[in-house]
N, C-alpha and C positions, 0 to 999 in steps of 0.2 A: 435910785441906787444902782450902781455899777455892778457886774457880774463879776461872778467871784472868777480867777485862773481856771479850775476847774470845771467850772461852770460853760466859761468861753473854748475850751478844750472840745466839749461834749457838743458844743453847738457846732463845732469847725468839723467834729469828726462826722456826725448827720446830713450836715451840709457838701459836704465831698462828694466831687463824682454829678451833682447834681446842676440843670443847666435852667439858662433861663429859657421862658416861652418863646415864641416868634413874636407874639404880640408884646412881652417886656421888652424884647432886645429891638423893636423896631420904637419903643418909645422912649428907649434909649438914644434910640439913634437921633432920632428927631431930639430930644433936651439938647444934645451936642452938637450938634449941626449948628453952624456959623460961627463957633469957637475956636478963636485963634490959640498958638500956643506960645506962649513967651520965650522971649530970646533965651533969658536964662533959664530956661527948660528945654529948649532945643540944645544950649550948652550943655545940660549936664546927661541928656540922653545921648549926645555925639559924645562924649567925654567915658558914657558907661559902657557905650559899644565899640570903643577905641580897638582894633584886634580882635575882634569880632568876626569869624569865618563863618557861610553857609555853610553847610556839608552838602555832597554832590546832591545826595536826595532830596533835600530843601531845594537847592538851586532847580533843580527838574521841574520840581513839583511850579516853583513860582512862574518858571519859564512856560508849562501849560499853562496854567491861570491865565497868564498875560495873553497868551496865543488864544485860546477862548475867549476872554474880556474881547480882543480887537478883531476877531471874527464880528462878533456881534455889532460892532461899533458900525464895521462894514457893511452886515447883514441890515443895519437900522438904516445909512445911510443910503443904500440902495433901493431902501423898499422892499 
């Protein structure tokens, strides 16, 4: 039997806020790993972010990430 409106309400408002482990999100990650994604899902995802701006603070924050991520790349490559 399905959950009543009210019922699925109560379970959403519980569930809020709340994250998964390291060890769900890492066996998460691995179910996903080697899943492509379909044209037409690539379509409707380019289609949904059509006009789509970062804000400067988004763009900052991605542009460290990236600057870390290829520190490390270099750090790994050199030993």
């Amino acid at each position: 039997m399905a959950h009543s409106k009210e019922t699925i309400e109560k379970i959403r408002k519980a569930r809020t806020g709340q994250r998964h482990s390291d060890e769900t999100r890492r066996k998460i990650g691995e179910g996903n790993r080697g899943k492509s994604v379909s044209e037409a899902t690539r379509a409707a995802i380019a289609k949904a972010r059509n006009g789509v701006r970062d804000s400067d603070e988004t763009k900052a924050r991605k542009s460290e990430a990236a600057t870390a991520r290829w520190a490390a790349v270099r750090a790994a490559r050199n030993g």
